[in-house]
N, C-alpha and C positions, 0 to 999 in steps of 0.2 A: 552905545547904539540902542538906540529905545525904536521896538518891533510896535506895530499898528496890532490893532487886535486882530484884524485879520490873518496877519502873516503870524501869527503866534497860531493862531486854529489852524491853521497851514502848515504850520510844522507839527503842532502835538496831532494832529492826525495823520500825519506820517511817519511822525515816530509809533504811533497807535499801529498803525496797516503796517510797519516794519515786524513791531513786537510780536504780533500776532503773525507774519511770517514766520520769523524765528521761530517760535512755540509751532507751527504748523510741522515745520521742517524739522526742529529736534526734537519734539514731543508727542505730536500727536499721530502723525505720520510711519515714526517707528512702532508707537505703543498698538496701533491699529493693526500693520505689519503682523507684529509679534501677536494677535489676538487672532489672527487670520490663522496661522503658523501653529498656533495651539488649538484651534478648533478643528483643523487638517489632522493635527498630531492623533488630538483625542480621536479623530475617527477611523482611524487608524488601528490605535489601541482597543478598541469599541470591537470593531470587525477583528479583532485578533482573540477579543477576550473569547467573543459569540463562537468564532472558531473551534477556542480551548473547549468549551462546556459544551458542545456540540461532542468534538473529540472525548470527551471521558464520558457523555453520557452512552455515547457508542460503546468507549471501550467496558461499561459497563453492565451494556446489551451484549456484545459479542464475547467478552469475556471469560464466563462458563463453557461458551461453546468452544473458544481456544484452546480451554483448558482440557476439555474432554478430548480433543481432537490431539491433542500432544500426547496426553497418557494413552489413547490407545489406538493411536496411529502414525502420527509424526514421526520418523524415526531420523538418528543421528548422523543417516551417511547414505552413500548410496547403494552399494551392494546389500543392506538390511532393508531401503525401502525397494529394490527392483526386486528381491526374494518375496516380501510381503504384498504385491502388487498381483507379481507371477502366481502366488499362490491364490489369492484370494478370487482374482480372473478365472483359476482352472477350478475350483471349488463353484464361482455362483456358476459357470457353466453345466458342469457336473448335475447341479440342484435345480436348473432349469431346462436343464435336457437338450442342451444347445452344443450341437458335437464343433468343437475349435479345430481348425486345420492348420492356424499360426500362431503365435504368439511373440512377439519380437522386441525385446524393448530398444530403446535408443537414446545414449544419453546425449545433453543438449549441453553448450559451452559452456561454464560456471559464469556466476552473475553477481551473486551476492550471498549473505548468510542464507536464504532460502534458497534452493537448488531445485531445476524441474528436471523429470527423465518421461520421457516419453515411450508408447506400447505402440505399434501395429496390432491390430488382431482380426482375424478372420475366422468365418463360421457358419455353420449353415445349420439351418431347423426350420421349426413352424414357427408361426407367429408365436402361437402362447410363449414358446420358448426363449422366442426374442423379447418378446416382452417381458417375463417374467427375469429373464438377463438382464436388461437394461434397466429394473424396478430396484434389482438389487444392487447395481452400479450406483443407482441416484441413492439408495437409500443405508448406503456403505459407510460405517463410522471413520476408517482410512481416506486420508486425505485425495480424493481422483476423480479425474473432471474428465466429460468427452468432452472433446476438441472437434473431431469431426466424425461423421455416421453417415454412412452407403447402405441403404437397404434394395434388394433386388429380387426378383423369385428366378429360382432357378430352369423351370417351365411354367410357362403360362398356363394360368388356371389349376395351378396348383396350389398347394400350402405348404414348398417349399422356398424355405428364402437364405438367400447368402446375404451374411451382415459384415461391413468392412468397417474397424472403429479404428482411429485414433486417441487413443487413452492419455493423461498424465496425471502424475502426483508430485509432490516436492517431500522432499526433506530438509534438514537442516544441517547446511556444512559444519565440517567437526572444522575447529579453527586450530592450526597449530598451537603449541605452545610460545610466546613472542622470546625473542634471543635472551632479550635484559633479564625475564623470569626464568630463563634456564642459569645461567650465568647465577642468581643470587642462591639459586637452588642447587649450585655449583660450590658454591661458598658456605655453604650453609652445610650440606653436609661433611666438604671438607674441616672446617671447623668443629664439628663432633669429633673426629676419629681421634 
C-alpha cells in the first residue's frame, strides 16, 4: 500500500498532535501540578519559618522579664501564691493609706500548667491614696492584673471614694509525680535494700 504524500503529512501530523498529547498528559501537566504544589508548600514553610523567628525574637524580648517574674514572684501552687497576693494587697494598702474593708480571694477551675485565682477587694480613701494603690498594683514585680475597677465617692464633693477591684494572678501547677516514675522509683529503691 504506497500512501500519496499527502495522507503521509496526515498521519505524521497526527501522530505529531497525539505525541504532544501524551507528553501534555504524562509530563507536562503533572510536572506543572507538582510545581504549583511546591510553591504552595514553600509558602507555607515561608510563613511558618517568619513565625518561628518572630517567636524567638520575642522570646528573647520577654525572656529576662519571665525570668524575673518566676524568681520573685511566680509561685508553685496555690495557697503560696493567694498568701503572697493577700499579703502584698494589705501592705501597698497600708503604704498608701487606703483603709481595705475586704479582701476575698476566689479560686477559679484549673486549666492548665498556669493556674489563675482571683481577689474581691474593697476600700475606701482619698484619691492620692487610690492612686497611689493602684501605682503600686501596676508597678508590683508579683504576677497581678485588674480585671475590673469600680471607683465612686462616697458623698459628693468630697474626697472620699470607695474603690471595688477585681484582682488576679497565676501560678504554676505543681504536677504530680506520673504513676510509671513512681513505680521505677519503686524499683529502684527496692533494689538497694
Amino acid at each position: 500500500m504506497i500512501l500519496s504524500k499527502r495522507e503521509r503529512l496526515i498521519i505524521t501530523v497526527t501522530l505529531i498532535v497525539l505525541a504532544l498529547l501524551g507528553l501534555d498528559f504524562y509530563v507536562v501537566t503533572p510536572l506543572l501540578d507538582r510545581l504549583a504544589a511546591i510553591e504552595t508548600q514553600k509558602q507555607v514553610l515561608l510563613d511558618k519559618m517568619e513565625r518561628g523567628t518572630a517567636l524567638l525574637a520575642n522570646k528573647r524580648r520577654i525572656g529576662p522579664k519571665w525570668q524575673e517574674m518566676t524568681a520573685s514572684g511566680l509561685k508553685r501552687g496555690p495557697a503560696e501564691a493567694e498568701s503572697q497576693i493577700l499579703h502584698a494587697v494589705q501592705n501597698w494598702s497600708r503604704q498608701a493609706g487606703l483603709k481595705l474593708s475586704s479582701l476575698k480571694p476566689e479560686r477559679l477551675p484549673e486549666k492548665k500548667n498556669l493556674q489563675e485565682i482571683s481577689f474581691q477587694a474593697g476600700g475606701t480613701g482619698s484619691m492620692s491614696a487610690v492612686s497611689r494603690f493602684l501605682w503600686c498594683i501596676e508597678t508590683a514585680k508579683v504576677p497581678i492584673r485588674v480585671k475590673d475597677l469600680q471607683l465612686g465617692a462616697r458623698k459628693e464633693g468630697t474626697d472620699d471614694l470607695t474603690l471595688q477591684l477585681r484582682l488576679s494572678t497565676l501560678y504554676q501547677a505543681v504536677q504530680p509525680p506520673a504513676p510509671a516514675a513512681e513505680g521505677a522509683a519503686a524499683k529502684k529503691t527496692g533494689g538497694s535494700e
